[in-house]
VOTIKE-554337 format. One record per atom (N, C-alpha, C): residue in three letters; x, y negated, z negated. Coordinates in pm, whole numbers, m for minus. Example, Ala and Ser with C-alpha at 12.3 -4.5 7.8 and 13.67 -1.06 7.14 Angstrom:
REM residues 2
<residuo: Ala x: 1319 y: 569 z: m780>
<residuo: Ala x: 1230 y: 450 z: m780>
<residuo: Ala x: 1320 y: 330 z: m780>
<residuo: Ser x: 1285 y: 225 z: m708>
<residuo: Ser x: 1367 y: 106 z: m714>
<residuo: Ser x: 1290 y: m3 z: m787>
REM end
This chain:
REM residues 157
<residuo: Unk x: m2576 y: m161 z: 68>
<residuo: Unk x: m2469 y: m178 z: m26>
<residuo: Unk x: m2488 y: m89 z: m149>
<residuo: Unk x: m2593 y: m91 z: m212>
<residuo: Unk x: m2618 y: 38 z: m298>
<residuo: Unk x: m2616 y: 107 z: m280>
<residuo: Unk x: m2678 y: 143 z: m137>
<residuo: Unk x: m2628 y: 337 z: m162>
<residuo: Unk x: m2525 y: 395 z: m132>
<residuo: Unk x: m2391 y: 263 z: m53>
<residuo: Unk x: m2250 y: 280 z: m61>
<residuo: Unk x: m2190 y: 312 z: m173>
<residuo: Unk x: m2223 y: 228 z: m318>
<residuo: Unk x: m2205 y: 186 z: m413>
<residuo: Unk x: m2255 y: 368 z: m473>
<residuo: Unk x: m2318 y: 420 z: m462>
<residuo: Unk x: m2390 y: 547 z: m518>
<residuo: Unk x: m2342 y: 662 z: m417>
<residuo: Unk x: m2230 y: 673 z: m355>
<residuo: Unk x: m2184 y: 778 z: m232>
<residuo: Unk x: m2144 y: 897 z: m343>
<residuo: Unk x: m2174 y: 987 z: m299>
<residuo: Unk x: m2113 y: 1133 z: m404>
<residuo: Unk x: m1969 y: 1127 z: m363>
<residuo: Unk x: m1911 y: 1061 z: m243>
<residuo: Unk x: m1763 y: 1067 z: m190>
<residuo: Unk x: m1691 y: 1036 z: m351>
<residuo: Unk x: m1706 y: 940 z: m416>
<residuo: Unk x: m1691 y: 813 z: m459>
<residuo: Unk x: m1738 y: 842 z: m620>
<residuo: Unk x: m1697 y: 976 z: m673>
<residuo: Unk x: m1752 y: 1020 z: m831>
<residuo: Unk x: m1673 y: 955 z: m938>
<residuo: Unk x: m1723 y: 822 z: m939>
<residuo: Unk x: m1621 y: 792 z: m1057>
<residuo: Unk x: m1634 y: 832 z: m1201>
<residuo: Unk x: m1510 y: 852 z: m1269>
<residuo: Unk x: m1519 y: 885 z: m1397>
<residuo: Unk x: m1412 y: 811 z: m1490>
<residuo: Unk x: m1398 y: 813 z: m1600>
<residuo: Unk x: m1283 y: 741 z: m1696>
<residuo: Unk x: m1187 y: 830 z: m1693>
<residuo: Unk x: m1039 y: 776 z: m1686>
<residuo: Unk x: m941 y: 836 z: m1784>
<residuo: Unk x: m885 y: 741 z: m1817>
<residuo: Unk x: m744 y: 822 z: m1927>
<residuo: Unk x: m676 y: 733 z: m2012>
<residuo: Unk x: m562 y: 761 z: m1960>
<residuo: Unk x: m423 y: 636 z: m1973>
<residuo: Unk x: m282 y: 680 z: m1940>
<residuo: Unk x: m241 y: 586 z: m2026>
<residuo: Unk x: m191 y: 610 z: m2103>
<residuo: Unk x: m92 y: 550 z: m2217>
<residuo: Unk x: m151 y: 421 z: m2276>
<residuo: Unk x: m240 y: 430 z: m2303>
<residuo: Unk x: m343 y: 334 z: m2390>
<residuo: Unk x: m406 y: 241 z: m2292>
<residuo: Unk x: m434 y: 321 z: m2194>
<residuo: Unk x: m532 y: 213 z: m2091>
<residuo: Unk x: m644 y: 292 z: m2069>
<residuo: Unk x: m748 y: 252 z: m2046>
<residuo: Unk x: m847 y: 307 z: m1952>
<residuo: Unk x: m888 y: 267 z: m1858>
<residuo: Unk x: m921 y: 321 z: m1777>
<residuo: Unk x: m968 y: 296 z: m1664>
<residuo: Unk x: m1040 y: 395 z: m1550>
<residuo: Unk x: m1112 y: 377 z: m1429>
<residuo: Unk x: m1194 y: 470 z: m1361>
<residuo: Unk x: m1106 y: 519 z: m1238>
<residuo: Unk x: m1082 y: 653 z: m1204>
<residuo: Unk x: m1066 y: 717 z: m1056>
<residuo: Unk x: m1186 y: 739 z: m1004>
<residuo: Unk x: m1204 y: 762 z: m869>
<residuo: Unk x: m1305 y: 811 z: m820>
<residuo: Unk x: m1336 y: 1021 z: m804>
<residuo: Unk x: m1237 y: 1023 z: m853>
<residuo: Unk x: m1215 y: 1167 z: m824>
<residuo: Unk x: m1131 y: 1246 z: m945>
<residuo: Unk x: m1146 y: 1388 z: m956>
<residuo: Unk x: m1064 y: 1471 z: m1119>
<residuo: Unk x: m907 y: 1394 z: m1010>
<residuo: Unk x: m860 y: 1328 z: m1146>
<residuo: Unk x: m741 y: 1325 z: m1118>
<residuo: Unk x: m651 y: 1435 z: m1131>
<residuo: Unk x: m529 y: 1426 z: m1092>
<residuo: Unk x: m391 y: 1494 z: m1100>
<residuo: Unk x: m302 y: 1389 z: m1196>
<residuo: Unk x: m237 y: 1482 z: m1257>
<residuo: Unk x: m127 y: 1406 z: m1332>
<residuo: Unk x: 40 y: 1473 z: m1312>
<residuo: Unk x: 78 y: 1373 z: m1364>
<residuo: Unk x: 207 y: 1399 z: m1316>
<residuo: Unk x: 312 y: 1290 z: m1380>
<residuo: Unk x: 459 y: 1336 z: m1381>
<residuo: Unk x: 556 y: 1251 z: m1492>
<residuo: Unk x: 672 y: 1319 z: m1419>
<residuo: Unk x: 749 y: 1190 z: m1356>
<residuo: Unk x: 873 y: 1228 z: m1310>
<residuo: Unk x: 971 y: 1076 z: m1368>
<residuo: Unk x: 1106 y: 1121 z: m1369>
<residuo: Unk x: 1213 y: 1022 z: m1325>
<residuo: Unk x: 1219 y: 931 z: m1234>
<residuo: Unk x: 1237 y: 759 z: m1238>
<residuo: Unk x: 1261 y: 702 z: m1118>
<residuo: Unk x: 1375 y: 615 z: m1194>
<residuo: Unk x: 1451 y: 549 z: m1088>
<residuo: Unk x: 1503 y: 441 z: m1046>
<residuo: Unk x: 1420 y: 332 z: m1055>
<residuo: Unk x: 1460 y: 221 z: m1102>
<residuo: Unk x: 1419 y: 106 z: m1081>
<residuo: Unk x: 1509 y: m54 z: m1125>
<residuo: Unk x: 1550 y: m126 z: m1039>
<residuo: Unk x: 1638 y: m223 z: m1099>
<residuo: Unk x: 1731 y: m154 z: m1191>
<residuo: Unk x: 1803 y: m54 z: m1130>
<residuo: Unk x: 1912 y: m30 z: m1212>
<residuo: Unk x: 1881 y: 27 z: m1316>
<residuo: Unk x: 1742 y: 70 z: m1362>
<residuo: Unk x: 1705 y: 131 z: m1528>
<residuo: Unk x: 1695 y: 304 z: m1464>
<residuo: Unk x: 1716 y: 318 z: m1534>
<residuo: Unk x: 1631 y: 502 z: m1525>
<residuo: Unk x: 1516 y: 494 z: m1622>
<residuo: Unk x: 1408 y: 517 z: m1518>
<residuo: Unk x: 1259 y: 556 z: m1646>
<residuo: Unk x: 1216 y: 643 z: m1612>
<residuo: Unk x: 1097 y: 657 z: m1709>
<residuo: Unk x: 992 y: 768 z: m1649>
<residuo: Unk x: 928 y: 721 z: m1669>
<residuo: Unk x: 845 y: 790 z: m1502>
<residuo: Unk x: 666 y: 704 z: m1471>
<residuo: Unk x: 566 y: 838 z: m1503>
<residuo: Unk x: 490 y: 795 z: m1583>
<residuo: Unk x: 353 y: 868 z: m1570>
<residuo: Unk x: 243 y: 838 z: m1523>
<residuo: Unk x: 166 y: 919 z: m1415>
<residuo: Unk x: 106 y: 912 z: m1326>
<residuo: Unk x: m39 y: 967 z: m1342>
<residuo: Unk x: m128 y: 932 z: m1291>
<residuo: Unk x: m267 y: 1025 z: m1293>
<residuo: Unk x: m356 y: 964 z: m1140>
<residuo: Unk x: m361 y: 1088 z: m1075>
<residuo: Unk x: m415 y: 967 z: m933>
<residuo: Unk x: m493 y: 1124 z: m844>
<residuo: Unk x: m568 y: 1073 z: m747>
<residuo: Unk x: m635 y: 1156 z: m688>
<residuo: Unk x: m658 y: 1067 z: m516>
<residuo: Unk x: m733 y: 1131 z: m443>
<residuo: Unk x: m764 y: 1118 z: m284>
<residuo: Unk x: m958 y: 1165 z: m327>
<residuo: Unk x: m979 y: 1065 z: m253>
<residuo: Unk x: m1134 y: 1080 z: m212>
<residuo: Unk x: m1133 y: 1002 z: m73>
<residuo: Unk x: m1265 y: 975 z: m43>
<residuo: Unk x: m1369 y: 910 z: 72>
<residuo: Unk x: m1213 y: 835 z: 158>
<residuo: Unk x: m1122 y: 893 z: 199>
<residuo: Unk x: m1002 y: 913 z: 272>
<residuo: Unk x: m903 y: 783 z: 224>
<residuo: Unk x: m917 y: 783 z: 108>
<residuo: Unk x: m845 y: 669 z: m9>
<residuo: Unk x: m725 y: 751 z: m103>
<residuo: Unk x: m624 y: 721 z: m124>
<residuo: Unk x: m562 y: 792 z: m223>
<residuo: Unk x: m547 y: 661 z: m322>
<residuo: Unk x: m605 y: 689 z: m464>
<residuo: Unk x: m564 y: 639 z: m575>
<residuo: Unk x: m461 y: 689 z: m658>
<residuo: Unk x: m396 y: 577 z: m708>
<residuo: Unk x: m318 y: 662 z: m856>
<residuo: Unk x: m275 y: 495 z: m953>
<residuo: Unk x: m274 y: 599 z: m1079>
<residuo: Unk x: m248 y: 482 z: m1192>
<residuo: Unk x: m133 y: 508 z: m1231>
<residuo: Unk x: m11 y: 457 z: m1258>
<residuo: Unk x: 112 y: 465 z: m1296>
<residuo: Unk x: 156 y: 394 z: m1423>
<residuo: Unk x: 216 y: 460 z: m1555>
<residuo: Unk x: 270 y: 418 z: m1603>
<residuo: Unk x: 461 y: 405 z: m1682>
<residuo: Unk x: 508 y: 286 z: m1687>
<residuo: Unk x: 642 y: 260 z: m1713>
<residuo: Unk x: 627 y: 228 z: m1854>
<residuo: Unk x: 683 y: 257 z: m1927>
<residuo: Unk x: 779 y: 162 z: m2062>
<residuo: Unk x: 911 y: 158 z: m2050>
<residuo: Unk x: 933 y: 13 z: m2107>
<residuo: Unk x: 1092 y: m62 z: m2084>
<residuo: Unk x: 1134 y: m74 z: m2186>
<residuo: Unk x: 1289 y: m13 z: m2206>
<residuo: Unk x: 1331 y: m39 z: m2319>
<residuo: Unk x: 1306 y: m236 z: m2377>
<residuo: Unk x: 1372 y: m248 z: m2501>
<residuo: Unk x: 1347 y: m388 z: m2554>
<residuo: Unk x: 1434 y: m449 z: m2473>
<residuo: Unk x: 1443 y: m565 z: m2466>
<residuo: Unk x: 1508 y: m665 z: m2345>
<residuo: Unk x: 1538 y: m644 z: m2206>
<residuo: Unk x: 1485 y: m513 z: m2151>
<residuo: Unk x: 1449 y: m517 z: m2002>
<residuo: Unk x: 1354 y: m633 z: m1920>
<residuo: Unk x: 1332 y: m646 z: m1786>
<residuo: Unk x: 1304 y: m739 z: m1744>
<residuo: Unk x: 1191 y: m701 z: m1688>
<residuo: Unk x: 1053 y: m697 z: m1749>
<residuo: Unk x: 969 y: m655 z: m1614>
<residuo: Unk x: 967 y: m687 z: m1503>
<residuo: Unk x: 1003 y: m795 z: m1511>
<residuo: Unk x: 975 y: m876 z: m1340>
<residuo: Unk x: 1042 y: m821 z: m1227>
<residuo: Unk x: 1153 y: m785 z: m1289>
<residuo: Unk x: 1290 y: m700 z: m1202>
<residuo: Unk x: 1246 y: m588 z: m1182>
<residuo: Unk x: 1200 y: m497 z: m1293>
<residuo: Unk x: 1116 y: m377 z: m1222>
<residuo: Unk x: 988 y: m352 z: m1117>
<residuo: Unk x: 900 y: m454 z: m1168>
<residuo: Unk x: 774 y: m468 z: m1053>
<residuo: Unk x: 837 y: m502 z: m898>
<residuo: Unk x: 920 y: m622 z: m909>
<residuo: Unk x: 985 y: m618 z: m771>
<residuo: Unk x: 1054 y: m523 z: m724>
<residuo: Unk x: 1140 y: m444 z: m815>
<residuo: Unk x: 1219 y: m334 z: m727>
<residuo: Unk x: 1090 y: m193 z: m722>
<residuo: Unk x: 974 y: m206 z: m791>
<residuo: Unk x: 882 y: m82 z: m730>
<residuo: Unk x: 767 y: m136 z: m641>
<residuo: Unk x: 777 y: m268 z: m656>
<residuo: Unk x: 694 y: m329 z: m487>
<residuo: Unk x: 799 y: m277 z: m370>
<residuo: Unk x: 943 y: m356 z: m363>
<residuo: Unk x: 1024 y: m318 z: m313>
<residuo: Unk x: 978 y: m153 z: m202>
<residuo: Unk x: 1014 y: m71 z: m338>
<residuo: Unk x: 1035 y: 82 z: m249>
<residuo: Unk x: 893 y: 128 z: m256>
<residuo: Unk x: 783 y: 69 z: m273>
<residuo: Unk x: 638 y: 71 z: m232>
<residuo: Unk x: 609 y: 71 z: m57>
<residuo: Unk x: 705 y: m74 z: m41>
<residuo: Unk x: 695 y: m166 z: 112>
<residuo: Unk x: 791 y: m95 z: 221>
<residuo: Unk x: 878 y: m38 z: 131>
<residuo: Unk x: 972 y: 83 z: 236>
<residuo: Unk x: 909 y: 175 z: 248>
<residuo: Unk x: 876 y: 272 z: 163>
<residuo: Unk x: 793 y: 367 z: 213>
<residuo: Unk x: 692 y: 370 z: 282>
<residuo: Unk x: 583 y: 265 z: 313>
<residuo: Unk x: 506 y: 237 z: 391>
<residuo: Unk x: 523 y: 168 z: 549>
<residuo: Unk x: 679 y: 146 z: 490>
<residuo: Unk x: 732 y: 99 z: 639>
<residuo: Unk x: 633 y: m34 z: 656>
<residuo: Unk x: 623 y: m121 z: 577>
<residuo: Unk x: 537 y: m259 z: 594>
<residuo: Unk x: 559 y: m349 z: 715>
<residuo: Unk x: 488 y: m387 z: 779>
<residuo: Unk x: 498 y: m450 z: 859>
<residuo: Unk x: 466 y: m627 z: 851>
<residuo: Unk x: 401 y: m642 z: 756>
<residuo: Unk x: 359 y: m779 z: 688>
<residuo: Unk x: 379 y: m805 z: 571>
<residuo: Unk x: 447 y: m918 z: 534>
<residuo: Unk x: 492 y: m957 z: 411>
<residuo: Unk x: 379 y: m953 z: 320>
<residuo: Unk x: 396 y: m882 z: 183>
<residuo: Unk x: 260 y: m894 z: 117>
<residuo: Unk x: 207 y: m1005 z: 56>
<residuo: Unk x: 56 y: m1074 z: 33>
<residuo: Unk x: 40 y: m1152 z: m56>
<residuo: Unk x: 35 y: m1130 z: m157>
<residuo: Unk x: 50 y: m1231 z: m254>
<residuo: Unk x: 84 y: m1190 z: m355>
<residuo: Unk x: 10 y: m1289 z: m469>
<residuo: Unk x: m67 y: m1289 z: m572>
<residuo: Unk x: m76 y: m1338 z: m697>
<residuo: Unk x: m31 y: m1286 z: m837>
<residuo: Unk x: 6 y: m1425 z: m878>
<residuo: Unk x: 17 y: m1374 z: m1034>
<residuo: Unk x: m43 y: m1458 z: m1135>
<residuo: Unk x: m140 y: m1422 z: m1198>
<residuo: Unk x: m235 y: m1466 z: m1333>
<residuo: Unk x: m203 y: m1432 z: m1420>
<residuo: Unk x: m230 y: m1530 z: m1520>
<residuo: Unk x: m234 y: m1481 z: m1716>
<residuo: Unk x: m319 y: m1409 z: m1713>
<residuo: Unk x: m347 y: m1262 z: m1783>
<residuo: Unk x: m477 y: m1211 z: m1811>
<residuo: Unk x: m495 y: m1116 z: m1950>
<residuo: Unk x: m575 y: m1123 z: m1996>
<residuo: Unk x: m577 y: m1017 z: m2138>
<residuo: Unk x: m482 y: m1000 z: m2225>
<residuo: Unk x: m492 y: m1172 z: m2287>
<residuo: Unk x: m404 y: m1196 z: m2340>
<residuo: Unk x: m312 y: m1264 z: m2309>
<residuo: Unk x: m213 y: m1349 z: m2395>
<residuo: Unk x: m112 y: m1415 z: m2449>
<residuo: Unk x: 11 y: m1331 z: m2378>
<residuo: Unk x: 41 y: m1204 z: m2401>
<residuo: Unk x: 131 y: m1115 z: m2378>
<residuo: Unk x: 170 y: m1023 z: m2260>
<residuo: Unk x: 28 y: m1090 z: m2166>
<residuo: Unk x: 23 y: m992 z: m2073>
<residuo: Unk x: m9 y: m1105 z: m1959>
<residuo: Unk x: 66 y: m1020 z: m1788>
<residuo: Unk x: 7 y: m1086 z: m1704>
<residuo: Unk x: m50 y: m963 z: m1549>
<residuo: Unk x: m91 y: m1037 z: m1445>
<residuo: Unk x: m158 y: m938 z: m1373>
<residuo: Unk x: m69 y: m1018 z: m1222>
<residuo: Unk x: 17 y: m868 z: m1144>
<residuo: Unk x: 64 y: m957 z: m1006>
<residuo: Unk x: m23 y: m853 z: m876>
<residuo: Unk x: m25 y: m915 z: m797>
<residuo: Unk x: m160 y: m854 z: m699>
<residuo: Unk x: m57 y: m875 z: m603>
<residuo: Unk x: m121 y: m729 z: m525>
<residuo: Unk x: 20 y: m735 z: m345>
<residuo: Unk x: m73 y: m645 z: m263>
<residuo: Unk x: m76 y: m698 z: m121>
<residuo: Unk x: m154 y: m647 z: m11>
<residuo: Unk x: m72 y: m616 z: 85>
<residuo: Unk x: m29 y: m528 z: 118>
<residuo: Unk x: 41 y: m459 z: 303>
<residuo: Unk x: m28 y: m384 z: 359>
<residuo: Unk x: 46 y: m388 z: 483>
<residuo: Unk x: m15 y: m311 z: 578>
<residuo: Unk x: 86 y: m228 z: 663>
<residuo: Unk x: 89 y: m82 z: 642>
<residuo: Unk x: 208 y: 0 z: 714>
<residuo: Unk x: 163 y: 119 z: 744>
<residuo: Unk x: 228 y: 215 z: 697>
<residuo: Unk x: 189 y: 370 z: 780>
<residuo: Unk x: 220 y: 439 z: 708>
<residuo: Unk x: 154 y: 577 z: 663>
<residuo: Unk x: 133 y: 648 z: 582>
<residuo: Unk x: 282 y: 761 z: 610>
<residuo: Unk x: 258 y: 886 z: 538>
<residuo: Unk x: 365 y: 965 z: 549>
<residuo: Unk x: 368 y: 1067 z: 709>
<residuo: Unk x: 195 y: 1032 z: 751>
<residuo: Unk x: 159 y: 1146 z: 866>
<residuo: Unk x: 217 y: 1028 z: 1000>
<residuo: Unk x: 267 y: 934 z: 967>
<residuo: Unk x: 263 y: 829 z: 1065>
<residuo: Unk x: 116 y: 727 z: 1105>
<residuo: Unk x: 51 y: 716 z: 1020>
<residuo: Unk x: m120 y: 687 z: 1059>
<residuo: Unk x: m148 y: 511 z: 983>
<residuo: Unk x: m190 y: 451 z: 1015>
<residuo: Unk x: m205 y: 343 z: 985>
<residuo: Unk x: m279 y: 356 z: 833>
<residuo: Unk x: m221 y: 224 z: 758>
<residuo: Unk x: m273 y: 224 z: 606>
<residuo: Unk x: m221 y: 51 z: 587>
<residuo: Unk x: m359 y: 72 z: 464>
<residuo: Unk x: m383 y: m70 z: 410>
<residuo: Unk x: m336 y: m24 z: 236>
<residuo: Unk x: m264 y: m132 z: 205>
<residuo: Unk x: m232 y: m94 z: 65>
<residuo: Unk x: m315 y: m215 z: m6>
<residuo: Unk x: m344 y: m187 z: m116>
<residuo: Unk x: m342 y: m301 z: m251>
<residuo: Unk x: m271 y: m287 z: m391>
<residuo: Unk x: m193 y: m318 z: m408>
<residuo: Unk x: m137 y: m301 z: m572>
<residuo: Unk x: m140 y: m421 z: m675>
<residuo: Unk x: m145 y: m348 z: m753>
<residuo: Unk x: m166 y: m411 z: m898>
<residuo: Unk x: m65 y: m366 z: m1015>
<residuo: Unk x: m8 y: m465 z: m1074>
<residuo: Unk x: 81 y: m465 z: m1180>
<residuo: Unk x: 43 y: m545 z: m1274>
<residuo: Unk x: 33 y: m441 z: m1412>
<residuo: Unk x: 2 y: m534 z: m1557>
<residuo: Unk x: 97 y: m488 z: m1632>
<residuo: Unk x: 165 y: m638 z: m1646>
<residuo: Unk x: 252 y: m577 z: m1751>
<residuo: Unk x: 209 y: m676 z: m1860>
<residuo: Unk x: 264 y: m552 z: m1963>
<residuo: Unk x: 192 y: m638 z: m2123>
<residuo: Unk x: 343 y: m586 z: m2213>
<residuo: Unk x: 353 y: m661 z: m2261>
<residuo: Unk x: 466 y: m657 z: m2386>
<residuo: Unk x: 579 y: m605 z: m2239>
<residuo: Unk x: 665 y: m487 z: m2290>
<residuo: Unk x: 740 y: m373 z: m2274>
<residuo: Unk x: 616 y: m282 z: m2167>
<residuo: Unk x: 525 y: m280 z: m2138>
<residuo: Unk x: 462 y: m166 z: m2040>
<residuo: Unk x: 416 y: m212 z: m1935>
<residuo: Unk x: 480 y: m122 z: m1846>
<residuo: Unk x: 404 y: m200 z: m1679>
<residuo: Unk x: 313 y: m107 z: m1638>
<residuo: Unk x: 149 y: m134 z: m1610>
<residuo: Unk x: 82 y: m14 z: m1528>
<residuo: Unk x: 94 y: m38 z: m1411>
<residuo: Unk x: 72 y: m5 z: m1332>
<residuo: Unk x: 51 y: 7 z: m1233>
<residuo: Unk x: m82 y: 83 z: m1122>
<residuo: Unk x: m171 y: 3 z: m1055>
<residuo: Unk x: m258 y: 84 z: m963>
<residuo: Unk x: m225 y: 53 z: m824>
<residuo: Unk x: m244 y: 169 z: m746>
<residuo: Unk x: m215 y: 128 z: m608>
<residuo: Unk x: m352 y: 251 z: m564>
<residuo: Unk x: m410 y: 166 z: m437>
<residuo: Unk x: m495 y: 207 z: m359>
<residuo: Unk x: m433 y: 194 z: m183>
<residuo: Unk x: m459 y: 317 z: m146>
<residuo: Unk x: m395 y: 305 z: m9>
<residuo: Unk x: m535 y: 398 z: 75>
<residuo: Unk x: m562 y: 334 z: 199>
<residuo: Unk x: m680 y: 386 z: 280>
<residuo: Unk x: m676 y: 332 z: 428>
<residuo: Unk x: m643 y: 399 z: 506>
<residuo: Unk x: m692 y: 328 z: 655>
<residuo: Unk x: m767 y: 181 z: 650>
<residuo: Unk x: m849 y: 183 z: 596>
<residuo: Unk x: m933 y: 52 z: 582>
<residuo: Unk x: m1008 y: 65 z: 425>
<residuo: Unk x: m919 y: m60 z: 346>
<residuo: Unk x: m1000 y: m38 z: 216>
<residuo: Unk x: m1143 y: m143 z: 209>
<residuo: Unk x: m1228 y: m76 z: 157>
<residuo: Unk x: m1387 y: m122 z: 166>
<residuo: Unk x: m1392 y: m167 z: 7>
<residuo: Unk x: m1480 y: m268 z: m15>
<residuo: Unk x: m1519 y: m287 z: m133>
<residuo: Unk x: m1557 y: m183 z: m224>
<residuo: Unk x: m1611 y: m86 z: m211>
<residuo: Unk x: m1677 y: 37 z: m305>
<residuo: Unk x: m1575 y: 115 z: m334>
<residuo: Unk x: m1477 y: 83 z: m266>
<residuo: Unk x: m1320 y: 196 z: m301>
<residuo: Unk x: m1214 y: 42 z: m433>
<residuo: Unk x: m1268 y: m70 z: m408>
<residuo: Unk x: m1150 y: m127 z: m463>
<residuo: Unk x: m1185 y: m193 z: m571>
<residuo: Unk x: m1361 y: m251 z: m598>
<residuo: Unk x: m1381 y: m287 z: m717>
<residuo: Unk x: m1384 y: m235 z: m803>
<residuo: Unk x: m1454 y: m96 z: m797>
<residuo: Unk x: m1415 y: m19 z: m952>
<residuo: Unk x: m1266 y: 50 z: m984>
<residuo: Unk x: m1203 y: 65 z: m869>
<residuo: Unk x: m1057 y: 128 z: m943>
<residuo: Unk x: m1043 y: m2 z: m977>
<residuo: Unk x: m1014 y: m129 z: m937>
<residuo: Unk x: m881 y: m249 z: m958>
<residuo: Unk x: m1032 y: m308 z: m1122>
<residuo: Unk x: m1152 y: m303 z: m1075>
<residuo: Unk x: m1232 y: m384 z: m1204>
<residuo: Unk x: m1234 y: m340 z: m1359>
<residuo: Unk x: m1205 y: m223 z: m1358>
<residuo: Unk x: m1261 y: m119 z: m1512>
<residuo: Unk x: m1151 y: m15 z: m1547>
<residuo: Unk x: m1037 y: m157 z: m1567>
<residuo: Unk x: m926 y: m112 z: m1707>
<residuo: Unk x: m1002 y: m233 z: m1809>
<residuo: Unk x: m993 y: m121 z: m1947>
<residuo: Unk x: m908 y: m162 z: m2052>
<residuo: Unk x: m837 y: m124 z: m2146>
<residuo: Unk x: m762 y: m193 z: m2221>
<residuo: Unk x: m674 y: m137 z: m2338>
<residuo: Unk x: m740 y: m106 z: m2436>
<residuo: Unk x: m664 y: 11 z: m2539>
<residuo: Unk x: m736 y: 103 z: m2583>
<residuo: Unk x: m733 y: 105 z: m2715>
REM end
């Protein structure tokens, strides 16, 4: 388990996306496009990379004042579960966490990548005030050493 835990595949380092921190395993890529979501037009900013045959990325939204997060996380679980072509309804939790203002919703599928190839997803949504992050990990088979340190080591900044 340690020397899984110590794989050179697996170089984690910090970055920041809009007052979060948190670890990739690999130099991320960044990136900021337009989406759809529940009817809003936003923009997501992104920072995410592929290692040990895992693609990570951290995503971030801000909502104007009286938008609905909840409506957005569901409509980008939503076109998460289409694109993967899901085959199993995801589970799902939602906890109070870090804070009064903030909560954490957790979703697991299982579908097929863009090459047609089998994939395991996990996502994560924190939304706090007005900001939703977002992490998603997608891998043929996700292993503990790929999912505790991306999903364990955010914090706000």
């Amino acid at each position: 388990m340690v020397l899984s835990a110590c794989s050179p595949a697996l170089n984690w380092r910090s970055v920041t996306l809009q007052g979060v921190q948190a670890a990739l395993p690999c130099k991320p890529d960044q990136a900021e496009r337009p989406v759809q979501l529940a009817g809003l037009d936003l923009s997501l900013a992104m920072v995410g990379c592929e290692a040990d045959g895992g693609l990570y990325a951290i995503s971030h939204i801000r909502l104007a004042q009286g938008a609905q997060a909840q409506a957005v996380i569901d409509a980008w679980r939503d076109q998460a579960m289409q694109a993967m072509r899901a085959t199993q309804a995801p589970l799902a939790t939602s906890i109070p966490a870090l804070g009064p203002r903030s909560a954490i919703t957790v979703y697991q599928a299982s579908g097929v990548n863009p090459r047609g190839q089998a994939v395991q997803a996990r996502w994560t949504w924190v939304q706090r005030d007005q900001e939703i992050y977002h992490w998603a990990l997608y891998a043929p088979a996700i292993r503990t050493e790929m999912e505790e340190p991306f999903f364990g080591a955010f914090q706000w900044q």
